[in-house]
C-alpha positions as CSV (number, residue, x, y, z in Angstrom):
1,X,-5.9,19.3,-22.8
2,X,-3.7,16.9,-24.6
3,X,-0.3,17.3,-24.7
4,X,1.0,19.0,-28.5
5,X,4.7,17.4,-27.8
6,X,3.4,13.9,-26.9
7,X,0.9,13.7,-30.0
8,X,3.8,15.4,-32.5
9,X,6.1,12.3,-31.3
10,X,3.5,9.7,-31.5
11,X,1.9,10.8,-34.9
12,X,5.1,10.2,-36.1
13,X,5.8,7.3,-34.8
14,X,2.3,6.2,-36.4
15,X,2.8,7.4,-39.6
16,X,6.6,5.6,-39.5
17,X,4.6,2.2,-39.2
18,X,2.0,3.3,-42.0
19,X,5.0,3.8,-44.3
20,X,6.3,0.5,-43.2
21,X,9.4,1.8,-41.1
22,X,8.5,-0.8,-38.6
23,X,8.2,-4.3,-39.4
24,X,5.4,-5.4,-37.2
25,X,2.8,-4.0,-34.5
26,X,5.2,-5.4,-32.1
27,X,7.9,-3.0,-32.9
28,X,5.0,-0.4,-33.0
29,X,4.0,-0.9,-29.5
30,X,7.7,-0.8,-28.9
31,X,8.6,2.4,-30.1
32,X,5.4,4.3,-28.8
33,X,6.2,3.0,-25.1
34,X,10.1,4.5,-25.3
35,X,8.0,7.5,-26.3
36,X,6.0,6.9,-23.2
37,X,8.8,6.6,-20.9
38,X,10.6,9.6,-22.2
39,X,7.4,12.1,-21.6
40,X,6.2,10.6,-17.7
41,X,10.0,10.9,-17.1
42,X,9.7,14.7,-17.8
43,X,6.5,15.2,-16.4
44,X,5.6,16.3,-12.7
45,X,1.9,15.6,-12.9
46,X,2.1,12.5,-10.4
47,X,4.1,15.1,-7.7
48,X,1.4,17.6,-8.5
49,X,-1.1,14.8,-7.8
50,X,0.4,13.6,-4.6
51,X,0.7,17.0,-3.2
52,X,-3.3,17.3,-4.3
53,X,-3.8,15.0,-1.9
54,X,-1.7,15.6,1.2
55,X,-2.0,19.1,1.2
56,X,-5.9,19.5,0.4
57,X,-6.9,16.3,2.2
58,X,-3.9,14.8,4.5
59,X,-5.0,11.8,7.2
60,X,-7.6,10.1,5.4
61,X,-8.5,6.9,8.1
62,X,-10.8,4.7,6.5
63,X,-14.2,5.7,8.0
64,X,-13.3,9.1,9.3
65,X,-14.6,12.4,7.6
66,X,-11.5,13.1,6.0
67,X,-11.6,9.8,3.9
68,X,-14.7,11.0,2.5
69,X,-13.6,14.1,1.7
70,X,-10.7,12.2,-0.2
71,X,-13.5,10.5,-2.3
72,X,-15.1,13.1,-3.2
73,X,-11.3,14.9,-4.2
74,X,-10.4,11.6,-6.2
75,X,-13.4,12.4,-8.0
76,X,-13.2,15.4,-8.9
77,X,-9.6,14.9,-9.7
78,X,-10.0,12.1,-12.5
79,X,-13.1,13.9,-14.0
80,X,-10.7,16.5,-14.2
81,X,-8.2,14.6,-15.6
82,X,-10.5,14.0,-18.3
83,X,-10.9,10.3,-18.1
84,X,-13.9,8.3,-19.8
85,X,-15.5,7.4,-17.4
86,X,-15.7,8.1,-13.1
87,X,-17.3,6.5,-10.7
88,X,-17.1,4.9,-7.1
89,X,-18.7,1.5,-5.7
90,X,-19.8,1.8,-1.9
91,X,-17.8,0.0,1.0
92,X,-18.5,-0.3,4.0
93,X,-16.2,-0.1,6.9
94,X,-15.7,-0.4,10.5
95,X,-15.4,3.3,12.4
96,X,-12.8,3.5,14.7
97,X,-11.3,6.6,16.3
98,X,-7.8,6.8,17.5
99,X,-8.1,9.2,21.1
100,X,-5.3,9.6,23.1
101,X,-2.3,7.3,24.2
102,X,0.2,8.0,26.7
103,X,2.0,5.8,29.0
104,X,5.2,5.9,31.2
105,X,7.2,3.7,33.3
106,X,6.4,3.8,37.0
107,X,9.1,2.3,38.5
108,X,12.2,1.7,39.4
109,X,13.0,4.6,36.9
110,X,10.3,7.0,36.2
111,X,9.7,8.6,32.8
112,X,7.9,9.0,30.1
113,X,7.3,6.8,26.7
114,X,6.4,7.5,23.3
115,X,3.7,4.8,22.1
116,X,0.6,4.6,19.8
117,X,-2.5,2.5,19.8
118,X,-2.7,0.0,17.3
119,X,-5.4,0.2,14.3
120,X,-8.4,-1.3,16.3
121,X,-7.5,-1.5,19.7
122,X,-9.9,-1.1,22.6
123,X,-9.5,1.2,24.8
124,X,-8.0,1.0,28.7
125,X,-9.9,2.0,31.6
126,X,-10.4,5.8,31.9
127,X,-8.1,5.8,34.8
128,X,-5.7,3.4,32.7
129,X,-4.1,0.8,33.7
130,X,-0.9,0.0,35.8
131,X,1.1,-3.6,35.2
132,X,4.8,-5.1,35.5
133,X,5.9,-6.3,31.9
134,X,7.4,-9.1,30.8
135,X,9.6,-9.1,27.6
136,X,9.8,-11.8,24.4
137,X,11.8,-11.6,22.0
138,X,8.9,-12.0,19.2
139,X,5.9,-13.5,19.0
140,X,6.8,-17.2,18.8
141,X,8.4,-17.0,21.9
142,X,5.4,-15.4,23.5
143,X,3.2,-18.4,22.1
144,X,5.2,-20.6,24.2
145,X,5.9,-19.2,27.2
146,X,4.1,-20.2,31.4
147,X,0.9,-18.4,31.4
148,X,1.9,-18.3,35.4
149,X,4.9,-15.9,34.1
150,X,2.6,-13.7,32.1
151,X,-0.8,-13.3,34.0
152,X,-1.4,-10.1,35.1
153,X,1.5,-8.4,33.1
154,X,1.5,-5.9,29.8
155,X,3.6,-8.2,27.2
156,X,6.1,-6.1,25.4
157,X,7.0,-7.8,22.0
158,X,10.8,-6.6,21.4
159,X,11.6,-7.8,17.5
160,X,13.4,-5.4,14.9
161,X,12.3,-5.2,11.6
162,X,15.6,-5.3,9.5
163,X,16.1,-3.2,6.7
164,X,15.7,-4.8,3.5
165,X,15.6,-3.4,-0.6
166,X,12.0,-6.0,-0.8
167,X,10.9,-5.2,2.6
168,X,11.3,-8.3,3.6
169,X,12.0,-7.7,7.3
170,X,8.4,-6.5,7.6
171,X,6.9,-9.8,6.9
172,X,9.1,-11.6,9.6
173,X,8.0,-9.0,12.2
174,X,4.1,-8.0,11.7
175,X,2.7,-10.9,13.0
176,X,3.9,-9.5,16.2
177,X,1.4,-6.3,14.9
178,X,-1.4,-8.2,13.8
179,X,-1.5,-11.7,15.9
180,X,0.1,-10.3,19.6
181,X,-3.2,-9.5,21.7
182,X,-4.5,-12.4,21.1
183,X,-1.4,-14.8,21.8
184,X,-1.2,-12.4,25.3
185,X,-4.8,-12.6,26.1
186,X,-4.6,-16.3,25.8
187,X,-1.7,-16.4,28.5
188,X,-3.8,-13.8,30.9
189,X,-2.1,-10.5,29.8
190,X,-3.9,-7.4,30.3
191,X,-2.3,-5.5,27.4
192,X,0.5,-5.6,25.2
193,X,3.2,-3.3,23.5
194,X,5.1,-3.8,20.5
195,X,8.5,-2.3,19.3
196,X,7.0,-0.8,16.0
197,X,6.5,-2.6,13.0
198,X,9.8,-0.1,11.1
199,X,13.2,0.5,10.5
200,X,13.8,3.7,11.8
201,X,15.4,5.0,15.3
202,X,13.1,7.9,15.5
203,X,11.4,9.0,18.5
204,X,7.8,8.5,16.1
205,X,5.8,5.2,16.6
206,X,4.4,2.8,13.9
207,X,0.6,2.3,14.3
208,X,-0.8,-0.6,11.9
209,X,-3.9,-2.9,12.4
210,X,-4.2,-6.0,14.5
211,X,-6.9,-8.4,14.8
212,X,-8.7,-9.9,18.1
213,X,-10.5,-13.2,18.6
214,X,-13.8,-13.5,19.4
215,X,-13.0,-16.2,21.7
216,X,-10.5,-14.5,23.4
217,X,-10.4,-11.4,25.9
218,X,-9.5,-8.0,24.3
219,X,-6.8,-6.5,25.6
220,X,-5.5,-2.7,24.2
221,X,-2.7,-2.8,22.2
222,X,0.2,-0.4,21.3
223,X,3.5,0.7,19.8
224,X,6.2,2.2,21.5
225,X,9.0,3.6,19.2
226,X,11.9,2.3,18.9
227,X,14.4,4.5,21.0
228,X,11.5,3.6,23.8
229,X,12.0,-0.2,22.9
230,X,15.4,0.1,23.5
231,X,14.7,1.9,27.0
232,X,12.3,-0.2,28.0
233,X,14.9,-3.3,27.4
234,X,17.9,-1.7,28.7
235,X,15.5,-1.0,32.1
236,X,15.1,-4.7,32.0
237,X,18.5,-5.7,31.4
238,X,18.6,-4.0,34.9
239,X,15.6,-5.6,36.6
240,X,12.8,-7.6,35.8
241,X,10.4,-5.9,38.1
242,X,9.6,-2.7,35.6
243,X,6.3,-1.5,35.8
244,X,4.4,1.1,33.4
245,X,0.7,2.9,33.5
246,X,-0.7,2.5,30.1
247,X,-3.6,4.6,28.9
248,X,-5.3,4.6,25.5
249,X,-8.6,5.8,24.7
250,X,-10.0,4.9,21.0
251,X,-13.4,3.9,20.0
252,X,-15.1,1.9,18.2
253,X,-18.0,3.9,16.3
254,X,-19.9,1.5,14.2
255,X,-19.9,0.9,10.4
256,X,-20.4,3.1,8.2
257,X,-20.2,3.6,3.9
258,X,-17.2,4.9,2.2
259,X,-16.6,3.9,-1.8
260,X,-13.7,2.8,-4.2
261,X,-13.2,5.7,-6.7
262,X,-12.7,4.1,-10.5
263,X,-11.6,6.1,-13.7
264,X,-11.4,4.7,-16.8
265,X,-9.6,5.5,-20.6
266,X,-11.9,3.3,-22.7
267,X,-10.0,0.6,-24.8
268,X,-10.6,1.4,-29.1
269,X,-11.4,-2.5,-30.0
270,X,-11.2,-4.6,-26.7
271,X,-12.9,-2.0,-24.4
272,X,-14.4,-4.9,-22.2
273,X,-10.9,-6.4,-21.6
274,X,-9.3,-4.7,-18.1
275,X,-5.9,-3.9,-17.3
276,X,-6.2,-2.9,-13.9
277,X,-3.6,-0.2,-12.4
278,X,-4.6,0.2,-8.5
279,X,-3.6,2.0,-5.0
280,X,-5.6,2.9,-2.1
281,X,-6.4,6.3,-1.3
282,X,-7.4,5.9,3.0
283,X,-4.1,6.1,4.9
284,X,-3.6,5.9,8.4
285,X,-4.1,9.3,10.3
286,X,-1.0,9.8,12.1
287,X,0.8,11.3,9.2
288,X,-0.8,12.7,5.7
289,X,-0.4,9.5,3.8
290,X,2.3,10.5,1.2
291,X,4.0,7.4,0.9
292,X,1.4,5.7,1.7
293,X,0.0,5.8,-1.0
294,X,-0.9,8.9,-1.9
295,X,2.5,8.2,-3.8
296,X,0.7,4.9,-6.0
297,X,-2.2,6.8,-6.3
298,X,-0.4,9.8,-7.8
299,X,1.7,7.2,-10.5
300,X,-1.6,4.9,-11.5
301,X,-3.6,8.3,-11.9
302,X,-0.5,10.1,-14.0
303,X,0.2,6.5,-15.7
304,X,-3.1,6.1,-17.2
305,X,-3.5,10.1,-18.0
306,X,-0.2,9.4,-20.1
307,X,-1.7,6.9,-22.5
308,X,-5.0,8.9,-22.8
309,X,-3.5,11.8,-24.1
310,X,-1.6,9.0,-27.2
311,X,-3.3,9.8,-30.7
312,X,-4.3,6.3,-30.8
313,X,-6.0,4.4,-27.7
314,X,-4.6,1.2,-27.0
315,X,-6.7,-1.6,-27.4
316,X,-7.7,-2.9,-23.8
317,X,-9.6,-0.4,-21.0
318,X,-6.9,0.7,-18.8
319,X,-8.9,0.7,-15.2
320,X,-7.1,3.0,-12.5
321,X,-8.9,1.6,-9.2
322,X,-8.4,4.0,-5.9
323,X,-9.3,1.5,-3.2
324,X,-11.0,2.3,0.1
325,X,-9.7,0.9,3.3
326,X,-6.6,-0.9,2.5
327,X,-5.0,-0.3,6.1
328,X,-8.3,-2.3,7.9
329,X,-7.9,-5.3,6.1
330,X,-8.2,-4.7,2.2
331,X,-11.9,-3.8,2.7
332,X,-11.5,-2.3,-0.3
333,X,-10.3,-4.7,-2.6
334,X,-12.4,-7.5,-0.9
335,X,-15.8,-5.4,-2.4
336,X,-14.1,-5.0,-5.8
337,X,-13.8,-8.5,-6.1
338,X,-17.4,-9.4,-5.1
339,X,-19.1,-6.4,-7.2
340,X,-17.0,-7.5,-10.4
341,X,-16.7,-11.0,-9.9
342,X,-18.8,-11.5,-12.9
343,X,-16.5,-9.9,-15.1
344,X,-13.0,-11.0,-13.6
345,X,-12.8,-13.1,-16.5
346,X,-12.3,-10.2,-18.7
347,X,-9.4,-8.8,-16.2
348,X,-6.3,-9.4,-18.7
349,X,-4.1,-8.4,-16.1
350,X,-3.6,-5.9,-13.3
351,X,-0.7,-4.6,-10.7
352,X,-0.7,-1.7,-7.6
353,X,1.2,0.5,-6.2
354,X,1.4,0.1,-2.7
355,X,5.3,0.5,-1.6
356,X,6.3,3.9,-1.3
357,X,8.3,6.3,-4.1
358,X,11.1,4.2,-4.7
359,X,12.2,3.6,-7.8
360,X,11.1,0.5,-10.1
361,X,14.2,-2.1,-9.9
362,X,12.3,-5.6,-11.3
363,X,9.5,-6.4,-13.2
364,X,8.1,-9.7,-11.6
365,X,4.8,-11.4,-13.4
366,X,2.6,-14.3,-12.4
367,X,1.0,-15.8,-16.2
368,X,0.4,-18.9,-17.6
369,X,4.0,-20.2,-17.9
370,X,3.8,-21.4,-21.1
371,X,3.6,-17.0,-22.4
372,X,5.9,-15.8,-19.5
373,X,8.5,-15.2,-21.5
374,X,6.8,-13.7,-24.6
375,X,5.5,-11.3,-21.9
376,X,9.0,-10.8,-20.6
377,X,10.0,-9.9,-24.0
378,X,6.9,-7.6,-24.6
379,X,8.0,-5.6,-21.5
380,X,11.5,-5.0,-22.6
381,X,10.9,-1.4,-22.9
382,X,10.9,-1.0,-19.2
383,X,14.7,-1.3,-19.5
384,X,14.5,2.1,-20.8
385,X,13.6,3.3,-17.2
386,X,16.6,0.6,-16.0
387,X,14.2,-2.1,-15.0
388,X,15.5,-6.0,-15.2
389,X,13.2,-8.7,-15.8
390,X,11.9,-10.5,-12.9
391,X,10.2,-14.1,-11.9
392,X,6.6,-15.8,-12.7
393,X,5.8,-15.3,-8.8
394,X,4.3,-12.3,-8.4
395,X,1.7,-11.2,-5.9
396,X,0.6,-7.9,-7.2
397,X,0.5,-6.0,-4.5
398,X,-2.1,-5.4,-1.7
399,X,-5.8,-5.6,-3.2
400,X,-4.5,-6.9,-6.3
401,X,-2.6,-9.8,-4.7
402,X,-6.5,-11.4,-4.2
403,X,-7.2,-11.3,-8.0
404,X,-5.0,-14.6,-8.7
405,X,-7.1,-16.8,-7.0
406,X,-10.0,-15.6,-9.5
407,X,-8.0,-16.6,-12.3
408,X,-5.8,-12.9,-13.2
409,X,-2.9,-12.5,-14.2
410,X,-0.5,-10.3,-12.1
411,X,2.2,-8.0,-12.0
412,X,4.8,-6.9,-9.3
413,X,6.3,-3.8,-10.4
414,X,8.7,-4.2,-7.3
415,X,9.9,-0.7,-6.0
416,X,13.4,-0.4,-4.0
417,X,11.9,-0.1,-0.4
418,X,15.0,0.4,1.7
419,X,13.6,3.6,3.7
420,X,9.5,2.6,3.4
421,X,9.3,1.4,6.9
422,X,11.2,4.3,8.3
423,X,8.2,6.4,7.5
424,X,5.2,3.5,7.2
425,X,2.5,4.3,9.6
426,X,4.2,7.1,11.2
427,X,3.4,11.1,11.5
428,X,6.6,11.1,9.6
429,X,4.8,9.6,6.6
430,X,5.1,13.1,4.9
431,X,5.4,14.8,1.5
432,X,9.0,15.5,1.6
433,X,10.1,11.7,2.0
434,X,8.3,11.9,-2.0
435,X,11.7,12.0,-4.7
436,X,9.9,13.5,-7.5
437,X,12.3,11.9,-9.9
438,X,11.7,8.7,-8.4
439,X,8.5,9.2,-8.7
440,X,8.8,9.9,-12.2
441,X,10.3,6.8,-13.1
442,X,7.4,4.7,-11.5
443,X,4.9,6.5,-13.9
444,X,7.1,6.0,-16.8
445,X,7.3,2.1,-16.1
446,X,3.5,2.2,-15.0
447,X,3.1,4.0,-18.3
448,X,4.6,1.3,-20.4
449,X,3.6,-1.7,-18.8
450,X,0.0,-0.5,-18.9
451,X,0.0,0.8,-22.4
452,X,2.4,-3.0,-23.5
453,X,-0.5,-4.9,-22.1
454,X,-3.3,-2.9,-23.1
455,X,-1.7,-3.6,-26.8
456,X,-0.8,-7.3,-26.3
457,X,-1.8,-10.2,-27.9
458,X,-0.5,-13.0,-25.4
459,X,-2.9,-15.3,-23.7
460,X,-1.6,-14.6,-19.8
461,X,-4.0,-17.2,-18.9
462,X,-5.0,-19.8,-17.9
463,X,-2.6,-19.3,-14.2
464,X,-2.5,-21.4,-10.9
């Protein structure tokens, strides 16, 4: 049911143009977006969304039972929402099931440590396996060291991820993640642990994907929280002959078929022209996904209900897209391109939300150079939701940052991630870290920039 408030405000903003109060559709556009913000500002649709999904669904691995169930409750949840048009494109995905991890050191100072396997690892022996390790400070030093020094040994990998308002820190430390089982296998290691990929000093590791080589010996591979990165070093700082047992017990099921789930508000005279709002609805299983992302999922979902519920339609399709399997390796967003690649052309421009519930601080776009700043100055409305104007160098965000090598335009609507990696990946990745006034604000600017371009006349391409 639409909204009598939201059509009451906009009717009259319509009829003020039809009477020529404003001078041009520009100033139109304008005043319906302030509209925009002020109504997702009031509204706790996205929270209710977002609590939808934890509460009903929770983990949702990409894979796993539970992420199908989360299809079929994305579903359900946009036809309910009354948008145009619902449906879901098949994926398919590696299975892979977590198991057990446990590990503690052996000697000289016996005790327990609090670790996770890594998305993908394989498993140890059943009886596990018992080592000495052998510290680096991060991965490059690991890729240099004396294959004589690591042989034999579980690497431990002990780099902090600072603390940064981009997130910044995250990028100089997940190669550690992604790239250290391999680096160790090459030098003869028979596993390898990680300080998690996060910023936090609870007792709650950071799980997170890595990758092996074909070529190379697969070795498990693990997080250990950060207090137990600390132990582990200040064990060392007393000796270097520390030895752990290490077991871990996932598997590695197969493939099988999950979907992205797509809902569309049909454009009124461009309705084969795309602007593209995304998130990704699998989440890792240790906690129930709130941040990430049943958060962007909750704010694309509420943004583009927003703008159906306007009297008027704006011109362009908006095109919510809930991708599958983000946390594998952007599964998800690699099938989108491929099944629509015949029609990226007609993408005008698209952004995700992918970082959290952190208020919107910057507006960064990636268009031909020539329009960026007529598009700046079509997106001044997002002040009203105090956002600044950004760069021509965005990425867009996780699936959407492959979409500007097809030719699309891009936005970063870059979210103040200070506390994201305290939760990322963790069982602490709960509802409660959600701010629903935060959250708010990310639907209003989502609101506007999505109804702004679905409106605009700029050419945002051609782009590099």
């Amino acid at each position: 049911m639409r909204n009598p408030l939201i059509i009451f405000t906009l009717s009259a903003i319509l009829t003020g143009f039809s009477n020529g109060s404003y001078a041009t559709t520009s100033d139109l556009n304008q005043k319906v977006a302030t509209s925009l913000n002020s109504k997702a500002q009031q509204s706790d649709l996205a929270y209710k969304i977002a609590e939808s999904l934890t509460v009903e669904i929770g983990p949702r691995l990409a894979g796993s039972p539970e992420d199908l169930r989360a299809v079929d409750w994305a579903t359900a949840k946009l036809q309910s929402l009354g948008f145009d048009k619902v449906y879901k494109e098949p994926v398919v995905v590696p299975v892979w099931q977590r198991g057990t991890a446990s590990a503690r050191v052996v000697a000289p100072y016996p005790q327990p440590l609090v670790l996770t396997a890594l998305g993908g690892s394989v498993a140890t022996p059943e009886t596990g396996l018992t080592a000495n390790i052998v510290r680096f400070d991060n991965l490059n030093a690991l890729k240099h060291a004396n294959k004589k020094n690591v042989e034999g040994k579980i690497v431990f990998i002990d780099e902090k991820t600072e603390r940064f308002k981009t997130g910044a820190g995250y990028g100089k430390t997940v190669g550690a993640r992604v790239n250290g089982a391999v680096e160790a296998a090459k030098l003869g290691a028979v596993a390898i642990v990680i300080r998690s990929i996060g910023t936090d000093s609870d007792r709650m590791p950071h799980t997170g994907m890595m990758r092996y080589d074909d070529k190379v010996s697969k070795i498990p591979a693990a997080a250990l929280s950060s207090p137990d990165a600390d132990l582990l070093t200040a064990m060392l700082a007393r000796t270097s002959d520390v030895t752990i047992e290490l077991t871990l017990t996932p598997k590695d099921l197969g493939t099988t078929t999950t979907y992205n789930v797509i809902g569309e508000v049909t454009g009124a005279s461009k309705p084969d022209e795309i602007v593209l709002l995304g998130a990704h609805l699998d989440s890792w299983d240790e906690g129930t996904g709130a941040i990430d992302d049943a958060s962007g999922v909750a704010i694309v979902t509420a943004a583009a209900k927003l703008i159906s519920e306007l009297p008027e339609r704006p011109a362009r399709t908006i095109r919510v897209v809930l991708f599958a399997a983000e946390e594998i390796g952007m599964v998800g967003g690699k099938a989108y391109v491929e099944q629509h690649k015949a029609e990226l052309s007609k993408h005008y421009i698209a952004a995700e939300s992918d970082f959290g519930a952190g208020p919107i601080y910057r507006a960064d776009l990636r268009v031909a150079p020539s329009v960026f700043s007529q598009a700046q100055q079509l997106l001044a409305p997002l002040a009203n939701a105090d956002v600044e104007q950004g760069d021509n160098n965005a990425r867009g965000g996780s699936e959407v940052s492959l979409l500007p090598a097809h030719g699309v335009p891009v936005a970063s609507l870059r979210q103040d991630g200070r506390d994201y990696f305290d939760y990322h990946h963790t069982p602490n990745d709960t509802l409660d870290k959600i701010d629903p006034a935060a959250l708010a604000q990310n639907v209003a600017v989502y609101t506007q920039f999505a109804y702004l371009m679905a409106q605009s006349s700029l050419e945002l391409r051609p782009i590099k």
